[in-house]
VMD Tcl script that builds the backbone (N, CA, C; Angstrom):
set m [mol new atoms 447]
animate dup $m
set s [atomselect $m all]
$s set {name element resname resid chain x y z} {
  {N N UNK 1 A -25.146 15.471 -35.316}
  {CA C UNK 1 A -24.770 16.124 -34.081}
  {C C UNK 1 A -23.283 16.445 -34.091}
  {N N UNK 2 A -22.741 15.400 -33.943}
  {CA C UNK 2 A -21.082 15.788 -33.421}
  {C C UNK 2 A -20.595 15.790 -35.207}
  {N N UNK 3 A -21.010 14.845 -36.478}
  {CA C UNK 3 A -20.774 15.350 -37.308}
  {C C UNK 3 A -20.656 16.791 -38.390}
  {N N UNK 4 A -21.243 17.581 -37.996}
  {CA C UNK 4 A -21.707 18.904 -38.070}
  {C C UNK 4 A -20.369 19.602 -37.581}
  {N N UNK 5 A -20.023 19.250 -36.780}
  {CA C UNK 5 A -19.018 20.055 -35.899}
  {C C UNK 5 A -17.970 19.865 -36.448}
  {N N UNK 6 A -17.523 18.154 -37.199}
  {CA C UNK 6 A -15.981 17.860 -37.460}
  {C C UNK 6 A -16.523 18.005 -38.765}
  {N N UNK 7 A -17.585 18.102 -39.671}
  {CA C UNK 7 A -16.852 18.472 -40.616}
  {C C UNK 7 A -16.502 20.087 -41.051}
  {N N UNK 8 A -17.057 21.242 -40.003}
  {CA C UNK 8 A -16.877 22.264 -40.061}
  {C C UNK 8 A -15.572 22.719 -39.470}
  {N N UNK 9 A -14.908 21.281 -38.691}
  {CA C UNK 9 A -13.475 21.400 -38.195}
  {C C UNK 9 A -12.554 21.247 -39.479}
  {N N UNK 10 A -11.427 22.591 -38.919}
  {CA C UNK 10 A -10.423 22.343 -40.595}
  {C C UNK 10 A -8.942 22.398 -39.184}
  {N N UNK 11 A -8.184 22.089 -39.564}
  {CA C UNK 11 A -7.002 22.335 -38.585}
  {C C UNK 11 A -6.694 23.497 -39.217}
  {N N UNK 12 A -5.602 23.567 -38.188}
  {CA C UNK 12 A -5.517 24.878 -37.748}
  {C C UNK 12 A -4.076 25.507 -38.575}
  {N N UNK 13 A -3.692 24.733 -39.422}
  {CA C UNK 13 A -2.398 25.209 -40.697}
  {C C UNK 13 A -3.178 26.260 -41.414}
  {N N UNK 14 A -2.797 27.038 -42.005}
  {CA C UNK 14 A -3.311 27.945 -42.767}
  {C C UNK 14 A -3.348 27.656 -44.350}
  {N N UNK 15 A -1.700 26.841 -44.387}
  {CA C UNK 15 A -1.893 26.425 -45.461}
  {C C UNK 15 A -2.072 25.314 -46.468}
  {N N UNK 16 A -2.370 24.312 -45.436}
  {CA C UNK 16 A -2.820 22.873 -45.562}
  {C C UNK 16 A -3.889 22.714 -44.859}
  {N N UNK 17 A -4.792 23.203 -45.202}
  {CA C UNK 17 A -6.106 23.366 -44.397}
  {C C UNK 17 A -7.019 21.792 -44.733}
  {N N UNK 18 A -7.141 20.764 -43.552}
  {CA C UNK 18 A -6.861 19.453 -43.859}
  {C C UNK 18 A -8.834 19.101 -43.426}
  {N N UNK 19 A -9.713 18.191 -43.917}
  {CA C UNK 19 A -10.728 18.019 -43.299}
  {C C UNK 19 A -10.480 16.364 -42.956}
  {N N UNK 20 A -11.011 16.583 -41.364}
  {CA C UNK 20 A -10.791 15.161 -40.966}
  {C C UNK 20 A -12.240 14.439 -41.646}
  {N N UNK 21 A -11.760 13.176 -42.158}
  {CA C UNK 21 A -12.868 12.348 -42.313}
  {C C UNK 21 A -13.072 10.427 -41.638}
  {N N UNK 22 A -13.871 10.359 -41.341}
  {CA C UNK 22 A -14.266 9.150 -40.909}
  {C C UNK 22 A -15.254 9.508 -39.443}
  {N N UNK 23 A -15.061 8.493 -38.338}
  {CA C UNK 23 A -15.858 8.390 -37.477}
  {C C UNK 23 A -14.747 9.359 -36.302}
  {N N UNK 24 A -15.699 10.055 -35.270}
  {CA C UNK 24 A -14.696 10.548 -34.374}
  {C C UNK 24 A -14.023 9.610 -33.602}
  {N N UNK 25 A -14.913 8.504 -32.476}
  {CA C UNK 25 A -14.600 7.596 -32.024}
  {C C UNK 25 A -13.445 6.903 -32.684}
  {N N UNK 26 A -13.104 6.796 -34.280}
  {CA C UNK 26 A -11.856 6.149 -34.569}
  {C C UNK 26 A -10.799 6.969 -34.656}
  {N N UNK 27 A -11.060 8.505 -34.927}
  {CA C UNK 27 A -9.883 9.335 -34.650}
  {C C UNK 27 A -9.366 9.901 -33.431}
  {N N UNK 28 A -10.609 9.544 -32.782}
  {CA C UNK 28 A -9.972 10.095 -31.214}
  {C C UNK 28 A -9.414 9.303 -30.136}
  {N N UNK 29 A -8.967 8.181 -31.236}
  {CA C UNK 29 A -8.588 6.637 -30.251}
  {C C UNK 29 A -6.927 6.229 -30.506}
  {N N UNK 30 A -6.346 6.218 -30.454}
  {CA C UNK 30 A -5.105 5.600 -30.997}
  {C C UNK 30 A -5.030 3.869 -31.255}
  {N N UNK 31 A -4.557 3.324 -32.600}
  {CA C UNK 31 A -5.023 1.881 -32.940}
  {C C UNK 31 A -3.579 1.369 -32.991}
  {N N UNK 32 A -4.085 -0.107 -32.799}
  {CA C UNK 32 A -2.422 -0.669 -33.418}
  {C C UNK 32 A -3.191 -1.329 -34.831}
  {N N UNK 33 A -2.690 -0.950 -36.277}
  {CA C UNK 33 A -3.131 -0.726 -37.344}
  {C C UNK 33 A -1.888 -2.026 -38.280}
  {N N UNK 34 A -2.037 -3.406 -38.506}
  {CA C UNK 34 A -1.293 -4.073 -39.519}
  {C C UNK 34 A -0.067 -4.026 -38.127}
  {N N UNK 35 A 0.110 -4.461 -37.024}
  {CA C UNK 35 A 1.163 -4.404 -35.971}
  {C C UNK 35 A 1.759 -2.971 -35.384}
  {N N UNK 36 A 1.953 -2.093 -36.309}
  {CA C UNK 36 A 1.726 -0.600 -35.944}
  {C C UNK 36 A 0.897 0.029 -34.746}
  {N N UNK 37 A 1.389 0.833 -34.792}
  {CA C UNK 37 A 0.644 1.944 -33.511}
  {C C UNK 37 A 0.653 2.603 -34.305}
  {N N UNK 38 A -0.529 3.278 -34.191}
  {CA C UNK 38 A -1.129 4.714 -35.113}
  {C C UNK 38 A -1.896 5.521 -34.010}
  {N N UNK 39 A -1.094 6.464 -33.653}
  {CA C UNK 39 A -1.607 7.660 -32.825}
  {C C UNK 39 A -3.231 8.088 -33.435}
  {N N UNK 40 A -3.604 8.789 -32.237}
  {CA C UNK 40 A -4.931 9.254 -32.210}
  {C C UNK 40 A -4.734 10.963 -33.144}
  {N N UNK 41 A -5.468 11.059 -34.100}
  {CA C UNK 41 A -5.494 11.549 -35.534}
  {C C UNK 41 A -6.237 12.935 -34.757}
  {N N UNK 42 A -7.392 13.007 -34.042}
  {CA C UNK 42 A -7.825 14.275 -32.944}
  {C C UNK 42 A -7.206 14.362 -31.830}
  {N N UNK 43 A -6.489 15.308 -31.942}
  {CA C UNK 43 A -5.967 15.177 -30.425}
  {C C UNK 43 A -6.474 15.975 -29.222}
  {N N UNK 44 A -6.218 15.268 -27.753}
  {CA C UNK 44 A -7.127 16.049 -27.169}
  {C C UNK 44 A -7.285 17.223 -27.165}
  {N N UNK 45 A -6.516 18.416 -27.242}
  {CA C UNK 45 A -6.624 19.491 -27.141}
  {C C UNK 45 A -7.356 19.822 -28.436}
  {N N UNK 46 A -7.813 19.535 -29.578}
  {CA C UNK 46 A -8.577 19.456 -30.531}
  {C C UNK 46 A -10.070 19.054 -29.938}
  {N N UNK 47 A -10.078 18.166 -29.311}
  {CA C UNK 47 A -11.366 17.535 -28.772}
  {C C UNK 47 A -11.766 18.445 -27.797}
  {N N UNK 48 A -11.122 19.061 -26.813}
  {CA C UNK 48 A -12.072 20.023 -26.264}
  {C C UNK 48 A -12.265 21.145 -26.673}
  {N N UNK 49 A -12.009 22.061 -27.617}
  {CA C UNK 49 A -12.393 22.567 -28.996}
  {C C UNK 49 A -13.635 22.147 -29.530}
  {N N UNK 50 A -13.435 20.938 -29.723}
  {CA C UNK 50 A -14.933 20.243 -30.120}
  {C C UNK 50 A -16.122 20.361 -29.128}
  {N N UNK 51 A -15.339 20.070 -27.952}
  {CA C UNK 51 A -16.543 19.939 -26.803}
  {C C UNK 51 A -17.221 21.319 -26.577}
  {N N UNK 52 A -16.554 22.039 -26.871}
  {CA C UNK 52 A -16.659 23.525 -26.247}
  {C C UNK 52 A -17.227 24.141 -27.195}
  {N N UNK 53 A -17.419 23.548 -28.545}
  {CA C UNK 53 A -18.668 23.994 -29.595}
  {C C UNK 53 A -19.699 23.623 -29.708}
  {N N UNK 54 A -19.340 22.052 -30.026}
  {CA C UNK 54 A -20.799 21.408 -29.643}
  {C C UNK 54 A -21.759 22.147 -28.232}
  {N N UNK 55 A -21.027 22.420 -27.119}
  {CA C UNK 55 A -22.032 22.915 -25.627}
  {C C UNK 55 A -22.559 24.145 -26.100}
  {N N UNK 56 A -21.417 24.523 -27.270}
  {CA C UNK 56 A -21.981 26.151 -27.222}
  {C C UNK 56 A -23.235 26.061 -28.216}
  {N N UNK 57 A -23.235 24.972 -28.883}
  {CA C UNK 57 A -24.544 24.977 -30.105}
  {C C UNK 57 A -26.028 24.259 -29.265}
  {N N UNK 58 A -25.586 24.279 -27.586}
  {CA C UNK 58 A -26.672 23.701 -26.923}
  {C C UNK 58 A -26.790 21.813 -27.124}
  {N N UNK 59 A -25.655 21.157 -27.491}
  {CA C UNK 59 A -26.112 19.699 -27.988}
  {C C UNK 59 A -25.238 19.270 -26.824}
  {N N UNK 60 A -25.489 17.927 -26.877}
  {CA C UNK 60 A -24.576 17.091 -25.905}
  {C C UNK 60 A -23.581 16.456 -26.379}
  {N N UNK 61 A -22.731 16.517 -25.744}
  {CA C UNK 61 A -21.406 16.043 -25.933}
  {C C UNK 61 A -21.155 14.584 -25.317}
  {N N UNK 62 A -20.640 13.662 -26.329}
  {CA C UNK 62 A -20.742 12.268 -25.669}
  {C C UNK 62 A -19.196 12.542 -25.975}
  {N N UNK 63 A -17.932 11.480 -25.050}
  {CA C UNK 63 A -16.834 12.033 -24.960}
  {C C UNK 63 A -16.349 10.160 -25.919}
  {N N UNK 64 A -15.431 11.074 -27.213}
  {CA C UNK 64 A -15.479 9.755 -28.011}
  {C C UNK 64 A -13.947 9.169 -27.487}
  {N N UNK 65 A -13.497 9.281 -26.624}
  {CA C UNK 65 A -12.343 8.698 -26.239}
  {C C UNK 65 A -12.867 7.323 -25.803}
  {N N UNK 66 A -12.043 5.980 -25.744}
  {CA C UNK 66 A -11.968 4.869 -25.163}
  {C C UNK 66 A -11.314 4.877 -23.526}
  {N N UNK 67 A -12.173 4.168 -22.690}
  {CA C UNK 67 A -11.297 4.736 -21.446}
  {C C UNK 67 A -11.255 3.157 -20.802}
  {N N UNK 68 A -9.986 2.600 -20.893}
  {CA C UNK 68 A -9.665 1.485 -20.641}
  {C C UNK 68 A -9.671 1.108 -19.136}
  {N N UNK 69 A -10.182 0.154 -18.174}
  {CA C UNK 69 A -10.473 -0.174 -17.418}
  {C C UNK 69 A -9.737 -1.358 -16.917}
  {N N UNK 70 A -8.139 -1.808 -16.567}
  {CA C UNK 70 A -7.538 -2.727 -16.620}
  {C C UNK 70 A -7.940 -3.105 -14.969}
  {N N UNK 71 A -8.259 -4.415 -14.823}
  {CA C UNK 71 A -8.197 -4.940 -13.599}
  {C C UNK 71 A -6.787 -5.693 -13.219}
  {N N UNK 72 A -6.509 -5.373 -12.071}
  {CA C UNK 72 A -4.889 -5.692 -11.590}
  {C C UNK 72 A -5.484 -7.057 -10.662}
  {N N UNK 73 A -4.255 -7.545 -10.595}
  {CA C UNK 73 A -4.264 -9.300 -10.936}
  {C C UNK 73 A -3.100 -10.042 -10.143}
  {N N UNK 74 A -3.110 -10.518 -9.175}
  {CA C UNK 74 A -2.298 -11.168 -8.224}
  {C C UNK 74 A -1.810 -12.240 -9.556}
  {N N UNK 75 A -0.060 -13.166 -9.394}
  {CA C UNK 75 A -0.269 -14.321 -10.413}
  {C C UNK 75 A -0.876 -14.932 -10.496}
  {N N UNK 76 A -1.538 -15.639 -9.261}
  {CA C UNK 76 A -2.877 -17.087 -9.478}
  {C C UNK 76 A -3.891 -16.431 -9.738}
  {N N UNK 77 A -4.493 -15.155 -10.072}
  {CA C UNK 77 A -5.338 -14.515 -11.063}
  {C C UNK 77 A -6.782 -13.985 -9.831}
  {N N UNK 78 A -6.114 -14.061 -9.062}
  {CA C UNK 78 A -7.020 -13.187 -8.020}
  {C C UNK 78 A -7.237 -11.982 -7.999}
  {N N UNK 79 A -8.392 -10.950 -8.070}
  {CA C UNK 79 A -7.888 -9.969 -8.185}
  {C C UNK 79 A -7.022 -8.941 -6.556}
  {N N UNK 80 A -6.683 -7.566 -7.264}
  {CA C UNK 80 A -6.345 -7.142 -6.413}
  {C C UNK 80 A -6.594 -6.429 -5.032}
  {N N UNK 81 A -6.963 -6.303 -3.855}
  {CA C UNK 81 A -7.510 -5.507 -2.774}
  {C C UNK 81 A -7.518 -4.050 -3.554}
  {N N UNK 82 A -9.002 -3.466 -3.049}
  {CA C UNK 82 A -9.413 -2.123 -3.825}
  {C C UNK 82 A -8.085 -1.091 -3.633}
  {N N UNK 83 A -7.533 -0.028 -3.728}
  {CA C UNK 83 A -7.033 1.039 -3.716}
  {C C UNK 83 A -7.987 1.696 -2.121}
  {N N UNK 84 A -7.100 2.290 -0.985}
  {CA C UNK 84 A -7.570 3.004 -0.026}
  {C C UNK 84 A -7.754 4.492 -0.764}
  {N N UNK 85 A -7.964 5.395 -0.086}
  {CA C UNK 85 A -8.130 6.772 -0.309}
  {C C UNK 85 A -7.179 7.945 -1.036}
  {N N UNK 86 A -6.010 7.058 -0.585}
  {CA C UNK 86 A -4.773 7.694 -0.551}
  {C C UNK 86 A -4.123 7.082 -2.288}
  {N N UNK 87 A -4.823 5.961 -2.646}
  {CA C UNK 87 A -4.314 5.452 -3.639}
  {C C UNK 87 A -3.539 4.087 -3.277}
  {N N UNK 88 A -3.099 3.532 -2.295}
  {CA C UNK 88 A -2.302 2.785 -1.721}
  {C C UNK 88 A -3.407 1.287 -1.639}
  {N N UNK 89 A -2.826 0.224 -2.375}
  {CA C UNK 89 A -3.511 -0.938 -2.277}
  {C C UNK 89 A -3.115 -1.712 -0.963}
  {N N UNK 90 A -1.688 -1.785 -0.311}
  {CA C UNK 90 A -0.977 -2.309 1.328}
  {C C UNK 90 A -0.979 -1.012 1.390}
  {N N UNK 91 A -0.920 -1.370 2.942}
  {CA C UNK 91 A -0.826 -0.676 4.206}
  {C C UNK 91 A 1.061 -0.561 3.683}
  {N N UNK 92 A 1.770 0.930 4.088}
  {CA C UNK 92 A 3.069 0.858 4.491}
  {C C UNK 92 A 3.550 -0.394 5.318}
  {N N UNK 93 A 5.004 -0.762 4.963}
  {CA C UNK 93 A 5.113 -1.851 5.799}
  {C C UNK 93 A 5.470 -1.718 7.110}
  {N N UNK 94 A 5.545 -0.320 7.643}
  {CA C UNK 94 A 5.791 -0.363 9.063}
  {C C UNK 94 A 7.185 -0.561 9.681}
  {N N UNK 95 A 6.921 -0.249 11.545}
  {CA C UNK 95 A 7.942 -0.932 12.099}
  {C C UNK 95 A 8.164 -1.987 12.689}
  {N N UNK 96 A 8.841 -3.064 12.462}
  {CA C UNK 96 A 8.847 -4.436 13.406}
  {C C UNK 96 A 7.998 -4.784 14.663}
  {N N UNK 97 A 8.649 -3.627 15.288}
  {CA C UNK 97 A 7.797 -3.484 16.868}
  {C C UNK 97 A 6.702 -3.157 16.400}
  {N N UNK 98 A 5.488 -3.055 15.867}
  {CA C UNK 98 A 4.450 -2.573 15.517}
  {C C UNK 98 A 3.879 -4.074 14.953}
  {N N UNK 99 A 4.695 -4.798 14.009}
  {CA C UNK 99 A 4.138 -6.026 13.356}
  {C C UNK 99 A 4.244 -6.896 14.525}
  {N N UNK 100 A 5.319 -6.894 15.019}
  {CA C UNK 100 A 5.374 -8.451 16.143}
  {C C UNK 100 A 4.623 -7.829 17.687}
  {N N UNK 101 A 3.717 -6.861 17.941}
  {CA C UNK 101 A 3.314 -6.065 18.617}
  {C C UNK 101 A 2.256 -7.478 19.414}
  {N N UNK 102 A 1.405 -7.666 18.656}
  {CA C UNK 102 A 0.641 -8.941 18.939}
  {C C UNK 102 A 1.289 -10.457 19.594}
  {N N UNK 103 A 2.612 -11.109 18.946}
  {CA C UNK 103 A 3.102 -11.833 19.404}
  {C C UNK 103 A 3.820 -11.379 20.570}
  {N N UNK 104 A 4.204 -10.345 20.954}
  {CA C UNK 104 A 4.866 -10.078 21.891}
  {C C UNK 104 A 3.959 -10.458 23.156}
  {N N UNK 105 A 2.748 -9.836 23.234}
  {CA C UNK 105 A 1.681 -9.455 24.034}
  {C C UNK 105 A 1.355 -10.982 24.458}
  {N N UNK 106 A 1.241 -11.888 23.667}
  {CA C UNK 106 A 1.381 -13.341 23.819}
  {C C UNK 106 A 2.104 -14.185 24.568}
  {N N UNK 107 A 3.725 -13.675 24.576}
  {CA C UNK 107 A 4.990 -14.228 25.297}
  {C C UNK 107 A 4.164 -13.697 26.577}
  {N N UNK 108 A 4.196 -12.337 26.938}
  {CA C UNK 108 A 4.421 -11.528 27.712}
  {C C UNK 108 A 2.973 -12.445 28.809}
  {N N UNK 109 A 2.146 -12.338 28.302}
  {CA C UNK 109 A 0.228 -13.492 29.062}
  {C C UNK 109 A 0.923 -14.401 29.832}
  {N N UNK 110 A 1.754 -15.658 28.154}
  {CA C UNK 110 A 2.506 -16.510 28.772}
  {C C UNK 110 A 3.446 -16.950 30.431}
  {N N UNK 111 A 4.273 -15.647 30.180}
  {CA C UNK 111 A 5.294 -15.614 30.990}
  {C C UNK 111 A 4.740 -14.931 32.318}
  {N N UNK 112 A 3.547 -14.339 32.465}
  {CA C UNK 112 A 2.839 -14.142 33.826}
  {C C UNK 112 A 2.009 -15.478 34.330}
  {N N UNK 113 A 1.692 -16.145 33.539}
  {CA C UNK 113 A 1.146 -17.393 34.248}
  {C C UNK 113 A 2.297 -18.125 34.747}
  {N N UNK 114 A 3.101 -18.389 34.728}
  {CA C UNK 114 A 4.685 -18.820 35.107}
  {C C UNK 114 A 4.734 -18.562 36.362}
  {N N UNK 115 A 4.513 -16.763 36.487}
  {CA C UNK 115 A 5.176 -16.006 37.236}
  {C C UNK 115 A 5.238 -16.684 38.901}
  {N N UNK 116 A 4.105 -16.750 39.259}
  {CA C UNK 116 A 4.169 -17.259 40.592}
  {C C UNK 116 A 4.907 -18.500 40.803}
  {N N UNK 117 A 5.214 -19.527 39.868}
  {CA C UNK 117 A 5.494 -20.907 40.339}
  {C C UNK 117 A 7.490 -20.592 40.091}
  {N N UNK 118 A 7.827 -19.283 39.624}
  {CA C UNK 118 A 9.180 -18.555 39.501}
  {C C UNK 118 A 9.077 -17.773 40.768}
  {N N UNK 119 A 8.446 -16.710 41.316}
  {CA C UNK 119 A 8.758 -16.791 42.564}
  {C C UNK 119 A 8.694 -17.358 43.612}
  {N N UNK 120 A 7.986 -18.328 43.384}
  {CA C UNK 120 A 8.031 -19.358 44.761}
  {C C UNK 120 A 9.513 -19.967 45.345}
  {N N UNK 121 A 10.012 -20.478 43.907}
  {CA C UNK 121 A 11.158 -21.126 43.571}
  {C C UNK 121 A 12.240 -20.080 43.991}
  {N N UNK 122 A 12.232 -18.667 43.615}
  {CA C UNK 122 A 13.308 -17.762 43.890}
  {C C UNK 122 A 13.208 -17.628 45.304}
  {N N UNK 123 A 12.340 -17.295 45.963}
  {CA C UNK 123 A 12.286 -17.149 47.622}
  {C C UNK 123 A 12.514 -18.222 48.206}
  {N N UNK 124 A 12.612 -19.664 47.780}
  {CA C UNK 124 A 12.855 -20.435 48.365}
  {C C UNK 124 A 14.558 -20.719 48.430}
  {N N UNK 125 A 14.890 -20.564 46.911}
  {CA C UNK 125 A 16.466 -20.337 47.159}
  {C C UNK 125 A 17.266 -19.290 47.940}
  {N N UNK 126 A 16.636 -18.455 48.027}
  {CA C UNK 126 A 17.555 -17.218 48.897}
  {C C UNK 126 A 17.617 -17.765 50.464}
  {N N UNK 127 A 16.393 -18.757 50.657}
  {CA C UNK 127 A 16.123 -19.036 52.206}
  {C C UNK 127 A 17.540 -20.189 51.956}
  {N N UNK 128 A 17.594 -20.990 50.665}
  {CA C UNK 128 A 18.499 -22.109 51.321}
  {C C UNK 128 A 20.442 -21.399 51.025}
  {N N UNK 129 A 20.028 -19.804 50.541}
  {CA C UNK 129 A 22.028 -19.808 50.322}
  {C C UNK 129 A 22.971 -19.849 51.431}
  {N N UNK 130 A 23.739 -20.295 51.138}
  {CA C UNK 130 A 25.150 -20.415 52.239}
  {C C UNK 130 A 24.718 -18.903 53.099}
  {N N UNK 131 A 25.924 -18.976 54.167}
  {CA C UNK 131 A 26.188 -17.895 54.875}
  {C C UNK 131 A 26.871 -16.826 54.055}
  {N N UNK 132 A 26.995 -15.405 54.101}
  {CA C UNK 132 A 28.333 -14.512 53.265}
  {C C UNK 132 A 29.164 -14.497 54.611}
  {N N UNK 133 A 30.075 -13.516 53.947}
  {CA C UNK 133 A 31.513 -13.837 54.817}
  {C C UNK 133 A 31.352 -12.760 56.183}
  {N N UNK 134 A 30.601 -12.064 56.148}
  {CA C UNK 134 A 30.263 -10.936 57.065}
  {C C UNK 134 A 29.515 -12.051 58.299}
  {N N UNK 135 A 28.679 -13.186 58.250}
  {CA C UNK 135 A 28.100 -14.091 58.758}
  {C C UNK 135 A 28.913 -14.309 59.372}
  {N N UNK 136 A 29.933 -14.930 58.940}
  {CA C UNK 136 A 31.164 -15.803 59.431}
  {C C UNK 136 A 31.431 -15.178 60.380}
  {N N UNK 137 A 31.691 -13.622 60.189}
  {CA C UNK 137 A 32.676 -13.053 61.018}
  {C C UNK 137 A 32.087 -13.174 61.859}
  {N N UNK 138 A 30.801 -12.724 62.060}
  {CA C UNK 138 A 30.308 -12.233 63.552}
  {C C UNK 138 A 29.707 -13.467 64.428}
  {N N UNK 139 A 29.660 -14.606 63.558}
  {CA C UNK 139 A 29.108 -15.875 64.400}
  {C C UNK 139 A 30.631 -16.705 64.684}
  {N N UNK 140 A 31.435 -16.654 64.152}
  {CA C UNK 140 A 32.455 -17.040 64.456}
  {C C UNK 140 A 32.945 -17.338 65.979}
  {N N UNK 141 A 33.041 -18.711 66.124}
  {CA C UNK 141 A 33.659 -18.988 67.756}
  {C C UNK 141 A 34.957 -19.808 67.199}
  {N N UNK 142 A 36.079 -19.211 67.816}
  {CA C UNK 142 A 37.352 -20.359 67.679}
  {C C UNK 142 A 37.348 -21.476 68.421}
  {N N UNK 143 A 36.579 -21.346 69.050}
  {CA C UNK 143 A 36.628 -22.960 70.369}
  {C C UNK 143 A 35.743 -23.800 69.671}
  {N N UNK 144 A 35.109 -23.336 68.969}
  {CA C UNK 144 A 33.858 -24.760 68.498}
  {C C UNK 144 A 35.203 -25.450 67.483}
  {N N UNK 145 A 36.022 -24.754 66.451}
  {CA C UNK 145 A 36.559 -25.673 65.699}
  {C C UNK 145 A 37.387 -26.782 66.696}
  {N N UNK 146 A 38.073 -26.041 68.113}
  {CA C UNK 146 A 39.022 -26.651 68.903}
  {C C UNK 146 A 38.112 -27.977 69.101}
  {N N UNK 147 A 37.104 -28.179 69.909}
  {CA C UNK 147 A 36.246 -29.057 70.400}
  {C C UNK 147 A 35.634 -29.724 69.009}
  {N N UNK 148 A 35.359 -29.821 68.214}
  {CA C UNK 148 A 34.843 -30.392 67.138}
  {C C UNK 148 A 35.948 -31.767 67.024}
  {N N UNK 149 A 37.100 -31.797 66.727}
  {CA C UNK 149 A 38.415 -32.587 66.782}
  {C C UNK 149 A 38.377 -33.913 67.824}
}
mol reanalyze $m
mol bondsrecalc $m
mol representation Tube
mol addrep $m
C-alpha cells in the first residue's frame, strides 16, 4: 500500500535523485539515535505529497506520524483540571472585589443582626446628651444661680 508509493518517491534534487528506504513510520518520526536527535528523514510537506497520492490511487492513508499525548501534572502528581474552550486551564485571576465578593456579603448579614441592638444604644444616647449652648441661652435665669448660694 503505502510502500508502492515511497518507493516510487525519489526527492525532488534532480541531481541526487535519493530513494528513501526503510519503514515510513521510522522516517516520518524524528529519534534520539546513540543520545543524538535525528530529525524526521520525510518531512511533512513530503508526507502530504504522499497523502495526496496514495487518495488519488483510491487507498487509505494511515497518517505515519507519532502524535504524543503528554498529560500535565500538578507536583504531587495530580493531574491537571481539563482545558475550558478558550484553552485556559484557571479562570483569569480577576478583581479583588469580585474574589472577596462572598466574604464581604458575610460581614455585611453579620453586621445587620447587630443592627438593632446599635440603634437602640444610639437613640438612647442622644436622649442622655448635655444641653448645647443655644439651650443655655434661652433657659437661662440669672436669679436661680443668685438663690442657689
Amino acid at each position: 500500500m503505502l510502500s508502492t508509493v515511497i518507493s516510487n518517491f525519489v526527492r525532488s534534487t534532480k541531481r541526487n535523485p535519493k530513494r528513501y528506504n526503510g519503514s515510513l513510520k521510522v522516517l516520518a518520526n524524528a529519534q534520539i539515535i546513540n543520545g543524538k536527535w535525528v530529525p524526521a528523514q520525510v518531512k511533512g510537506r513530503k508526507l502530504a505529497w504522499m497523502r495526496k497520492q496514495t487518495l488519488m490511487m483510491g487507498r487509505e492513508w494511515e497518517d505515519p506520524r507519532i502524535k504524543f499525548k503528554k498529560e500535565k501534572l500538578y507536583s504531587d502528581g495530580t493531574p491537571l483540571p481539563p482545558p475550558n474552550r478558550y484553552g485556559q486551564r484557571f479562570p483569569n485571576k480577576g478583581r479583588k472585589y469580585v474574589m472577596k465578593k462572598y466574604q464581604r456579603e458575610q460581614t455585611i448579614a453579620q453586621k445587620m443582626k447587630e443592627m438593632p441592638k446599635l440603634i437602640k444604644a444610639h437613640r438612647q444616647s442622644k436622649k442622655a446628651l448635655p444641653e448645647t449652648d443655644i439651650d443655655i441661652l434661652y433657659n437661662y435665669d440669672p436669679w436661680e444661680e443668685l438663690t442657689k448660694n
